[in-house]
C-alpha positions in Angstrom: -155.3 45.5 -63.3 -155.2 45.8 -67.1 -151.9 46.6 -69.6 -152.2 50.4 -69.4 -152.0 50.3 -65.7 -149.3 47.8 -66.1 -147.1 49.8 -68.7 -147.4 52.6 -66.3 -145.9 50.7 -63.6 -143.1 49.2 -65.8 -142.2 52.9 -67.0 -142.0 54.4 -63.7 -139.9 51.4 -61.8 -137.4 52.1 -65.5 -137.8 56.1 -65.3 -137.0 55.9 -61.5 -139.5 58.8 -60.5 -143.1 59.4 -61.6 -142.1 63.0 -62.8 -140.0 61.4 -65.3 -142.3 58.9 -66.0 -145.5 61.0 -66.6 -143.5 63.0 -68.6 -142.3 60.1 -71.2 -145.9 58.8 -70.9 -147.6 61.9 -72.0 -149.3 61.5 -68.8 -150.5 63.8 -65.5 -148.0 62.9 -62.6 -150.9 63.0 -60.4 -153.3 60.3 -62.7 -150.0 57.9 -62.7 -149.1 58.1 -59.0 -153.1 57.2 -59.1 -152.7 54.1 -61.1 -149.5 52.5 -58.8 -151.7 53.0 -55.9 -154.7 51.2 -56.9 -152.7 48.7 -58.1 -151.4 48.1 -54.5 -154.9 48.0 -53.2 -155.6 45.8 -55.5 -152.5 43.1 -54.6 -152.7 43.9 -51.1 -148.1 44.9 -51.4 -146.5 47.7 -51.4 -145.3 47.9 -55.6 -142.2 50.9 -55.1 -139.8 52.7 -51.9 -140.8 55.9 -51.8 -138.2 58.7 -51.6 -137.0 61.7 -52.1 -134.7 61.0 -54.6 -137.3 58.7 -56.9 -138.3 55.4 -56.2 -137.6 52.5 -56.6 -139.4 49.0 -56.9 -139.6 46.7 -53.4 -139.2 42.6 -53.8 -143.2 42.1 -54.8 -142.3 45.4 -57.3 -139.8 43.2 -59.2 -141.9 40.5 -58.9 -144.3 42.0 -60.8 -141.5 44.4 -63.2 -140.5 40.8 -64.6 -144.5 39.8 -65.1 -144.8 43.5 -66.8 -141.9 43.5 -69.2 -142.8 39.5 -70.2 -146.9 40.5 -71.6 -146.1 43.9 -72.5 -143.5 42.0 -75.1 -145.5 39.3 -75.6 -148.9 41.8 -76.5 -146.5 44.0 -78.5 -145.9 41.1 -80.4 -149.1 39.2 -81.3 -149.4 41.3 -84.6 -146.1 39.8 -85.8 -146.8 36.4 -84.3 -150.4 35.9 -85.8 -149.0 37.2 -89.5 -146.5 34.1 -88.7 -143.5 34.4 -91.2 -145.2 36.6 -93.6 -143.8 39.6 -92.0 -139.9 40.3 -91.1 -138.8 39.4 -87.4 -138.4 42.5 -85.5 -137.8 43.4 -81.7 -135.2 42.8 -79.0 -134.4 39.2 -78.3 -132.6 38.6 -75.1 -130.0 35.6 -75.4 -127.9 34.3 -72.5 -124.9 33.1 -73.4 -121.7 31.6 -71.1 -118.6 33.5 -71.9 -116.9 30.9 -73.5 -119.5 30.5 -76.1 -120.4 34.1 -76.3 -116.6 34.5 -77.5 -116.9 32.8 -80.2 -120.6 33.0 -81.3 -121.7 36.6 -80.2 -120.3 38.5 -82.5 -121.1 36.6 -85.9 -124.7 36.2 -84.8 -124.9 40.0 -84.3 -123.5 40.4 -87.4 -125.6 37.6 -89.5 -128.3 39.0 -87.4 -128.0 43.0 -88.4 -127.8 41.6 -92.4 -131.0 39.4 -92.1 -133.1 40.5 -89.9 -132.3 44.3 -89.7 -135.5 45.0 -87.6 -134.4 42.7 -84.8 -132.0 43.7 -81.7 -129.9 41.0 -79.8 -129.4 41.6 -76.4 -126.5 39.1 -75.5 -126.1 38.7 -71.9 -123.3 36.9 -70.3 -122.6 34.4 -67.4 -122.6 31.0 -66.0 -124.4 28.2 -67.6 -126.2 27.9 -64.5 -126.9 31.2 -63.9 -128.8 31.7 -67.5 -130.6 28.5 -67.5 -132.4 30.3 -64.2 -132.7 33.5 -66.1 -134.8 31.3 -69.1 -136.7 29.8 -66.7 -138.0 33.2 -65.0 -138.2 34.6 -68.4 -135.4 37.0 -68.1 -133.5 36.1 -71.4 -135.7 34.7 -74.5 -132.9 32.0 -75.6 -129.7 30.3 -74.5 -127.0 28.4 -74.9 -126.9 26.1 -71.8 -124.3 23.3 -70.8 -126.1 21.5 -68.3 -130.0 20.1 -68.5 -130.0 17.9 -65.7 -133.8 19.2 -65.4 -134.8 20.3 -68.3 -138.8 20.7 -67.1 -140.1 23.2 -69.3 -137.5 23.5 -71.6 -137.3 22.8 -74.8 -133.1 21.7 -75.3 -131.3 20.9 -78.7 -128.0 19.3 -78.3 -125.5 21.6 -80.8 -122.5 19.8 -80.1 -119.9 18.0 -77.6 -116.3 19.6 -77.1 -113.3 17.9 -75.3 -112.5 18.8 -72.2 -108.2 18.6 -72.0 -105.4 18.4 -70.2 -102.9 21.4 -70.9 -99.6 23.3 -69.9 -96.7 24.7 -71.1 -94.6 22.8 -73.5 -91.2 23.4 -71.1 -93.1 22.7 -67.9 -90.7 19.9 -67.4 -89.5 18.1 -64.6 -90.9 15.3 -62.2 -94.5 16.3 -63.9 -93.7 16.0 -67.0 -95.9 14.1 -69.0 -94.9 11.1 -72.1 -97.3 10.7 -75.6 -100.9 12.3 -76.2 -103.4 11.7 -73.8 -103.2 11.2 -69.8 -105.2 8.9 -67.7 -107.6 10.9 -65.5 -106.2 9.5 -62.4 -102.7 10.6 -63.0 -103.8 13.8 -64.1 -105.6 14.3 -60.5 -101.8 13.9 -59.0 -100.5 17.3 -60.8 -100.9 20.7 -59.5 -104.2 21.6 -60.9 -105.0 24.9 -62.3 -109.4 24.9 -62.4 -112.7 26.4 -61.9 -113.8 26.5 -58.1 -116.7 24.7 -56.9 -120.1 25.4 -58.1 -119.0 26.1 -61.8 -119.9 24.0 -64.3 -116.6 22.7 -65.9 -115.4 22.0 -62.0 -118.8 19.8 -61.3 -118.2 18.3 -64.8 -114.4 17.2 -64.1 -115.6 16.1 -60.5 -118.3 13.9 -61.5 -115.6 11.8 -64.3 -113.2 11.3 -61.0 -116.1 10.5 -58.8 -116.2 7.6 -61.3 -112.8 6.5 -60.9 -112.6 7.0 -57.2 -109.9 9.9 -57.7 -110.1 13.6 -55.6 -109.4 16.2 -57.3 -107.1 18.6 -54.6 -106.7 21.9 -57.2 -103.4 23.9 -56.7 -105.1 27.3 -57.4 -108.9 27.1 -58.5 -110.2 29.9 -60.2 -113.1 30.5 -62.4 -111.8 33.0 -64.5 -110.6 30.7 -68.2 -108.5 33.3 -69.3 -106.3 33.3 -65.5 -106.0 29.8 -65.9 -104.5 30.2 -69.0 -102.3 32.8 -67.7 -101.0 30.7 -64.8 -100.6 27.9 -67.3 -98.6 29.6 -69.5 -96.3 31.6 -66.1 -96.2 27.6 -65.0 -98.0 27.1 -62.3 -99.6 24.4 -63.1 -101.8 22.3 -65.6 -104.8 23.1 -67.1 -108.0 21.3 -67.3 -110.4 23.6 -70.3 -112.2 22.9 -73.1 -110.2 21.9 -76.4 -111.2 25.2 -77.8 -110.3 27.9 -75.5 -107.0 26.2 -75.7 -106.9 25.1 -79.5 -105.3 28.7 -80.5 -102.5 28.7 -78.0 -101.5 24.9 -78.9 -101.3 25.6 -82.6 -99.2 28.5 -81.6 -96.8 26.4 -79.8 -97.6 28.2 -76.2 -99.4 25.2 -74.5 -98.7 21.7 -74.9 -102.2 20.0 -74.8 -103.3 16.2 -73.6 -106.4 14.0 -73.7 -108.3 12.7 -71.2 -108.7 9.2 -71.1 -110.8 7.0 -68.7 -112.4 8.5 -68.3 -113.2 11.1 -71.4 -114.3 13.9 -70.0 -116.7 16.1 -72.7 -119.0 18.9 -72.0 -122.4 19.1 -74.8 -123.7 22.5 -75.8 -127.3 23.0 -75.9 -129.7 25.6 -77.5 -132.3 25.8 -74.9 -136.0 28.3 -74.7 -139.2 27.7 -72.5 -142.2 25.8 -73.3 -144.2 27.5 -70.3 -144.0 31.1 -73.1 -144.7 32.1 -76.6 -141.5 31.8 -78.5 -142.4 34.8 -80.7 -141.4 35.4 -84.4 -138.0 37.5 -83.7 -136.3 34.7 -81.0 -137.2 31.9 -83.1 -135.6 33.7 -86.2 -132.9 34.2 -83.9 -132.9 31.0 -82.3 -132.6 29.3 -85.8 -129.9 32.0 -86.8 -127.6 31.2 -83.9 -128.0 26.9 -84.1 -126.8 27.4 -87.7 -123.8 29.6 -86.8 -123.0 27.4 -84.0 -122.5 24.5 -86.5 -120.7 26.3 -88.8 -118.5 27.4 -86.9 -117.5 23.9 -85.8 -117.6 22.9 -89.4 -114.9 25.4 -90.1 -112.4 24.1 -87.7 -113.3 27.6 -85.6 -114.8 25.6 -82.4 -113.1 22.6 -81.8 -115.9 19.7 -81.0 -118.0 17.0 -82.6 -121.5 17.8 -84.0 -124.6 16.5 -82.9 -127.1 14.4 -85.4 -129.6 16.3 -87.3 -132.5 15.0 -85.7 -131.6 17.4 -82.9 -132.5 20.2 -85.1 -135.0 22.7 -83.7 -136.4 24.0 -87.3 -137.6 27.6 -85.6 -137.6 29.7 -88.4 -137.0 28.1 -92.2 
Protein backbone atom coordinates (compact mmCIF):
# COMPACT_ATOMS: atom_id res chain seq x y z
CA UNK A 1 0.00 0.00 0.00
CA UNK A 2 1.63 3.30 -0.69
CA UNK A 3 -0.13 7.20 -0.67
CA UNK A 4 -1.12 7.14 -4.32
CA UNK A 5 -3.06 3.99 -3.85
CA UNK A 6 -4.30 5.52 -0.64
CA UNK A 7 -5.47 8.90 -2.16
CA UNK A 8 -7.24 6.92 -4.61
CA UNK A 9 -9.12 5.18 -2.06
CA UNK A 10 -9.91 8.38 -0.07
CA UNK A 11 -11.22 10.09 -3.42
CA UNK A 12 -13.48 7.40 -4.39
CA UNK A 13 -15.22 6.60 -0.70
CA UNK A 14 -15.72 11.05 -1.00
CA UNK A 15 -16.67 10.91 -4.86
CA UNK A 16 -19.05 8.05 -4.03
CA UNK A 17 -18.42 6.15 -7.45
CA UNK A 18 -15.18 5.33 -9.22
CA UNK A 19 -16.60 7.08 -12.47
CA UNK A 20 -16.64 10.24 -10.58
CA UNK A 21 -13.56 9.56 -9.00
CA UNK A 22 -11.34 8.62 -12.03
CA UNK A 23 -12.65 11.50 -13.53
CA UNK A 24 -11.49 14.15 -10.67
CA UNK A 25 -8.22 12.03 -10.53
CA UNK A 26 -7.32 12.34 -14.07
CA UNK A 27 -7.33 8.73 -13.88
CA UNK A 28 -8.69 5.41 -16.12
CA UNK A 29 -11.82 4.03 -14.13
CA UNK A 30 -10.53 0.73 -14.90
CA UNK A 31 -6.60 1.34 -13.35
CA UNK A 32 -8.57 2.86 -10.04
CA UNK A 33 -11.17 0.10 -9.56
CA UNK A 34 -7.57 -1.89 -9.98
CA UNK A 35 -5.90 -0.15 -7.12
CA UNK A 36 -9.12 -0.66 -4.46
CA UNK A 37 -8.93 -4.22 -5.23
CA UNK A 38 -5.41 -4.90 -4.63
CA UNK A 39 -5.73 -3.07 -1.75
CA UNK A 40 -8.25 -5.58 -0.39
CA UNK A 41 -6.02 -8.41 -1.20
CA UNK A 42 -3.66 -6.89 0.38
CA UNK A 43 -5.74 -6.42 4.02
CA UNK A 44 -7.46 -9.48 3.57
CA UNK A 45 -11.46 -6.84 3.96
CA UNK A 46 -13.62 -5.93 1.83
CA UNK A 47 -12.66 -1.72 1.54
CA UNK A 48 -16.36 -0.44 -0.31
CA UNK A 49 -20.44 -1.90 -0.87
CA UNK A 50 -20.68 -2.25 -4.27
CA UNK A 51 -23.83 -1.03 -6.04
CA UNK A 52 -25.56 0.25 -8.59
CA UNK A 53 -26.01 3.48 -7.43
CA UNK A 54 -21.98 4.08 -6.32
CA UNK A 55 -20.46 2.75 -3.41
CA UNK A 56 -19.90 3.25 -0.48
CA UNK A 57 -17.23 2.39 2.24
CA UNK A 58 -17.98 -0.86 4.64
CA UNK A 59 -16.79 -0.59 8.63
CA UNK A 60 -12.87 -1.71 7.81
CA UNK A 61 -13.53 1.13 4.70
CA UNK A 62 -13.88 3.82 7.36
CA UNK A 63 -11.44 2.40 9.26
CA UNK A 64 -9.04 2.98 6.92
CA UNK A 65 -10.94 6.58 5.22
CA UNK A 66 -9.99 8.06 8.84
CA UNK A 67 -6.13 6.41 8.52
CA UNK A 68 -6.28 8.01 4.78
CA UNK A 69 -7.46 11.56 5.43
CA UNK A 70 -5.00 11.72 8.75
CA UNK A 71 -1.29 10.98 6.45
CA UNK A 72 -2.58 12.31 3.33
CA UNK A 73 -2.86 15.76 5.66
CA UNK A 74 -0.06 15.09 7.58
CA UNK A 75 2.35 14.31 4.05
CA UNK A 76 0.58 17.40 2.51
CA UNK A 77 1.99 19.12 5.28
CA UNK A 78 5.62 18.21 5.93
CA UNK A 79 6.81 21.08 3.54
CA UNK A 80 5.20 23.66 5.85
CA UNK A 81 6.12 21.78 9.00
CA UNK A 82 9.94 21.32 8.21
CA UNK A 83 10.14 25.27 7.09
CA UNK A 84 8.75 25.61 10.86
CA UNK A 85 7.42 29.31 11.25
CA UNK A 86 9.17 30.67 8.39
CA UNK A 87 6.34 30.22 6.14
CA UNK A 88 2.56 31.34 6.75
CA UNK A 89 0.06 28.61 8.31
CA UNK A 90 -2.10 27.38 5.71
CA UNK A 91 -4.73 24.36 5.43
CA UNK A 92 -7.95 23.28 7.08
CA UNK A 93 -7.86 22.85 10.78
CA UNK A 94 -10.64 20.93 12.23
CA UNK A 95 -11.68 22.24 15.83
CA UNK A 96 -14.37 20.72 18.06
CA UNK A 97 -15.97 22.83 20.01
CA UNK A 98 -19.27 22.32 22.65
CA UNK A 99 -21.95 24.63 21.70
CA UNK A 100 -21.79 26.70 24.55
CA UNK A 101 -18.21 27.69 23.86
CA UNK A 102 -18.57 27.63 20.20
CA UNK A 103 -21.24 30.56 20.86
CA UNK A 104 -19.13 32.69 22.05
CA UNK A 105 -15.63 31.82 20.60
CA UNK A 106 -16.43 30.53 17.01
CA UNK A 107 -17.01 33.34 15.41
CA UNK A 108 -14.17 35.77 16.63
CA UNK A 109 -11.66 33.04 16.03
CA UNK A 110 -12.85 32.76 12.37
CA UNK A 111 -12.66 36.16 12.05
CA UNK A 112 -9.09 36.83 13.88
CA UNK A 113 -8.33 33.68 11.92
CA UNK A 114 -9.35 34.97 8.09
CA UNK A 115 -7.08 38.49 9.12
CA UNK A 116 -3.93 36.51 10.27
CA UNK A 117 -3.65 33.58 8.82
CA UNK A 118 -5.64 34.07 5.40
CA UNK A 119 -4.26 30.74 4.03
CA UNK A 120 -5.79 28.76 6.83
CA UNK A 121 -9.53 27.20 6.94
CA UNK A 122 -11.31 26.43 10.36
CA UNK A 123 -13.58 23.85 10.29
CA UNK A 124 -15.51 24.28 13.65
CA UNK A 125 -17.55 21.28 14.54
CA UNK A 126 -20.04 21.17 17.29
CA UNK A 127 -21.16 18.78 20.14
CA UNK A 128 -20.77 17.41 23.42
CA UNK A 129 -17.63 17.71 25.41
CA UNK A 130 -17.59 14.09 25.41
CA UNK A 131 -18.38 13.48 22.16
CA UNK A 132 -15.28 15.69 20.73
CA UNK A 133 -12.74 14.61 23.17
CA UNK A 134 -13.45 10.96 21.36
CA UNK A 135 -13.26 12.66 18.02
CA UNK A 136 -9.43 14.14 19.16
CA UNK A 137 -8.56 11.06 20.16
CA UNK A 138 -9.44 9.15 16.72
CA UNK A 139 -7.97 12.09 15.03
CA UNK A 140 -11.25 13.34 13.61
CA UNK A 141 -10.90 17.03 14.74
CA UNK A 142 -7.10 18.58 15.08
CA UNK A 143 -8.03 20.73 18.34
CA UNK A 144 -10.68 21.27 21.05
CA UNK A 145 -12.01 22.81 23.69
CA UNK A 146 -12.93 20.01 26.21
CA UNK A 147 -14.61 20.23 29.74
CA UNK A 148 -13.76 17.03 31.09
CA UNK A 149 -10.07 15.26 31.29
CA UNK A 150 -10.73 12.68 33.60
CA UNK A 151 -8.19 10.60 31.30
CA UNK A 152 -6.36 12.74 29.57
CA UNK A 153 -3.79 9.74 28.14
CA UNK A 154 -2.42 11.15 25.08
CA UNK A 155 -3.53 14.50 25.35
CA UNK A 156 -1.95 17.34 25.80
CA UNK A 157 -4.70 19.75 28.02
CA UNK A 158 -4.32 23.54 28.99
CA UNK A 159 -6.72 24.72 31.57
CA UNK A 160 -8.23 28.23 29.97
CA UNK A 161 -10.49 29.04 32.61
CA UNK A 162 -13.29 27.96 35.38
CA UNK A 163 -16.92 29.39 35.08
CA UNK A 164 -19.69 29.21 37.80
CA UNK A 165 -22.15 26.93 37.48
CA UNK A 166 -25.69 28.85 38.97
CA UNK A 167 -28.80 28.69 40.23
CA UNK A 168 -31.47 30.67 38.08
CA UNK A 169 -35.19 31.62 37.49
CA UNK A 170 -37.43 34.06 36.90
CA UNK A 171 -37.44 37.09 39.06
CA UNK A 172 -41.47 36.71 39.76
CA UNK A 173 -41.26 32.98 40.24
CA UNK A 174 -42.58 33.49 43.65
CA UNK A 175 -44.34 31.55 46.05
CA UNK A 176 -43.48 28.61 48.46
CA UNK A 177 -40.03 28.39 46.26
CA UNK A 178 -39.12 31.48 46.44
CA UNK A 179 -35.75 32.01 47.38
CA UNK A 180 -34.10 35.05 50.17
CA UNK A 181 -30.28 36.81 49.44
CA UNK A 182 -27.60 35.69 46.76
CA UNK A 183 -26.57 32.34 46.81
CA UNK A 184 -28.47 28.92 47.77
CA UNK A 185 -27.07 25.96 49.51
CA UNK A 186 -26.82 22.99 47.11
CA UNK A 187 -29.03 20.92 49.22
CA UNK A 188 -31.97 23.28 49.19
CA UNK A 189 -31.54 23.89 45.72
CA UNK A 190 -32.05 19.86 45.04
CA UNK A 191 -35.70 20.43 46.75
CA UNK A 192 -36.97 22.84 43.81
CA UNK A 193 -38.35 21.74 40.58
CA UNK A 194 -35.19 21.40 38.57
CA UNK A 195 -34.92 22.42 34.97
CA UNK A 196 -31.30 20.38 33.71
CA UNK A 197 -29.34 18.42 31.29
CA UNK A 198 -30.25 14.56 31.27
CA UNK A 199 -27.95 11.98 32.18
CA UNK A 200 -24.87 11.40 30.34
CA UNK A 201 -24.15 15.17 29.60
CA UNK A 202 -21.57 16.76 31.07
CA UNK A 203 -23.09 19.69 33.23
CA UNK A 204 -25.70 16.85 34.60
CA UNK A 205 -22.52 14.46 35.68
CA UNK A 206 -20.87 17.71 36.97
CA UNK A 207 -23.95 18.88 39.21
CA UNK A 208 -24.39 15.06 40.31
CA UNK A 209 -21.01 14.55 41.46
CA UNK A 210 -21.21 18.10 43.98
CA UNK A 211 -24.56 16.35 45.48
CA UNK A 212 -22.98 13.03 45.62
CA UNK A 213 -20.82 14.93 48.03
CA UNK A 214 -23.46 16.16 50.21
CA UNK A 215 -25.54 13.10 50.12
CA UNK A 216 -28.41 15.01 48.15
CA UNK A 217 -30.50 13.36 44.82
CA UNK A 218 -31.00 15.33 42.47
CA UNK A 219 -34.97 14.25 41.09
CA UNK A 220 -35.09 17.00 37.93
CA UNK A 221 -38.66 18.27 37.04
CA UNK A 222 -37.99 18.21 33.25
CA UNK A 223 -34.32 17.32 32.12
CA UNK A 224 -33.35 18.35 28.93
CA UNK A 225 -30.07 18.87 27.24
CA UNK A 226 -30.89 21.51 25.03
CA UNK A 227 -29.36 25.13 27.24
CA UNK A 228 -31.42 27.27 25.25
CA UNK A 229 -35.02 25.12 26.40
CA UNK A 230 -33.95 25.35 29.72
CA UNK A 231 -33.80 28.85 29.53
CA UNK A 232 -37.11 28.98 27.81
CA UNK A 233 -38.89 26.89 30.53
CA UNK A 234 -37.06 29.12 33.03
CA UNK A 235 -38.16 32.12 31.82
CA UNK A 236 -42.37 30.43 31.05
CA UNK A 237 -41.75 29.22 34.88
CA UNK A 238 -41.37 25.94 35.14
CA UNK A 239 -38.84 25.72 37.12
CA UNK A 240 -35.17 26.66 38.18
CA UNK A 241 -32.25 26.54 36.30
CA UNK A 242 -28.97 25.06 37.05
CA UNK A 243 -26.30 26.67 33.77
CA UNK A 244 -23.27 28.16 33.58
CA UNK A 245 -22.95 31.91 34.79
CA UNK A 246 -22.50 32.81 31.26
CA UNK A 247 -25.22 31.45 29.21
CA UNK A 248 -27.22 33.17 31.84
CA UNK A 249 -25.14 36.44 32.50
CA UNK A 250 -27.12 38.30 29.42
CA UNK A 251 -30.60 37.53 30.53
CA UNK A 252 -29.81 38.56 34.36
CA UNK A 253 -28.35 41.93 33.43
CA UNK A 254 -31.53 42.21 31.39
CA UNK A 255 -33.63 41.76 34.36
CA UNK A 256 -35.35 38.36 32.78
CA UNK A 257 -33.77 35.79 35.25
CA UNK A 258 -32.98 36.20 38.68
CA UNK A 259 -29.66 34.38 39.21
CA UNK A 260 -28.15 32.52 42.59
CA UNK A 261 -24.79 30.92 43.77
CA UNK A 262 -24.13 27.76 44.61
CA UNK A 263 -22.70 27.22 47.80
CA UNK A 264 -21.46 23.99 49.57
CA UNK A 265 -20.76 22.94 47.69
CA UNK A 266 -19.52 25.45 44.64
CA UNK A 267 -20.11 23.86 41.79
CA UNK A 268 -17.62 25.13 38.65
CA UNK A 269 -16.96 23.57 35.41
CA UNK A 270 -12.83 24.40 33.91
CA UNK A 271 -12.43 24.76 30.11
CA UNK A 272 -9.55 23.17 28.57
CA UNK A 273 -7.73 23.55 25.26
CA UNK A 274 -6.87 20.05 24.43
CA UNK A 275 -4.76 18.19 21.04
CA UNK A 276 -3.04 14.72 20.84
CA UNK A 277 0.38 13.86 21.59
CA UNK A 278 0.00 10.33 19.66
CA UNK A 279 0.08 13.08 16.05
CA UNK A 280 2.00 15.86 14.54
CA UNK A 281 0.43 19.08 15.64
CA UNK A 282 1.23 20.71 12.23
CA UNK A 283 2.03 24.47 11.62
CA UNK A 284 -1.72 25.66 10.79
CA UNK A 285 -3.52 23.90 14.17
CA UNK A 286 -0.81 25.18 16.36
CA UNK A 287 -1.27 28.75 14.85
CA UNK A 288 -4.74 28.15 15.39
CA UNK A 289 -4.48 26.52 18.64
CA UNK A 290 -2.48 29.60 19.97
CA UNK A 291 -5.09 32.01 18.16
CA UNK A 292 -8.06 30.52 19.85
CA UNK A 293 -6.33 30.22 23.81
CA UNK A 294 -5.70 33.97 23.30
CA UNK A 295 -9.32 34.86 22.24
CA UNK A 296 -10.57 32.62 24.86
CA UNK A 297 -8.88 34.88 27.55
CA UNK A 298 -9.81 37.84 26.17
CA UNK A 299 -12.86 37.33 25.95
CA UNK A 300 -13.08 36.67 29.68
CA UNK A 301 -10.90 39.68 30.28
CA UNK A 302 -13.60 41.75 28.61
CA UNK A 303 -16.44 40.84 30.87
CA UNK A 304 -17.77 38.80 27.50
CA UNK A 305 -17.45 35.12 29.29
CA UNK A 306 -18.17 35.27 32.71
CA UNK A 307 -15.36 32.97 34.67
CA UNK A 308 -12.03 33.19 36.42
CA UNK A 309 -8.75 32.68 34.43
CA UNK A 310 -6.35 30.19 34.84
CA UNK A 311 -2.45 30.94 35.78
CA UNK A 312 -0.09 31.54 33.06
CA UNK A 313 1.88 28.67 33.48
CA UNK A 314 -0.95 26.79 31.81
CA UNK A 315 0.01 28.45 28.67
CA UNK A 316 0.56 26.19 25.63
CA UNK A 317 2.96 28.70 23.69
CA UNK A 318 2.01 26.81 20.05
CA UNK A 319 2.69 29.46 17.77
CA UNK A 320 4.53 32.89 19.06
Amino acid sequence: MDMRQLRYFAQVVESGSFSKAATHLHVAQPALSQHVRHMEEELGVSLLHRGTHGVSPTEAGDRLLRHAKRILAEFAEIPDSVRGEAIAPRGEVRFGLPGTVSELLAAPLIEAARDRYPEVRIRVVEAMSGYILEWLRRGDVDLAMIYNTSSPRGLAVHHGLSEEICLFARPSFGGKDDIEGAAVRLEEAALLPLLVPGPGHGLRELIEEAAQTVRVPITPAVEIDSYSQIKKLAQRGLGYGILPRMAVQREAEAGIFRVWRIEEPKITRKVYLAYSTERPLLNAPRAVGQLAWDILRQLVRDAAWTADLSDESQNPNLFS
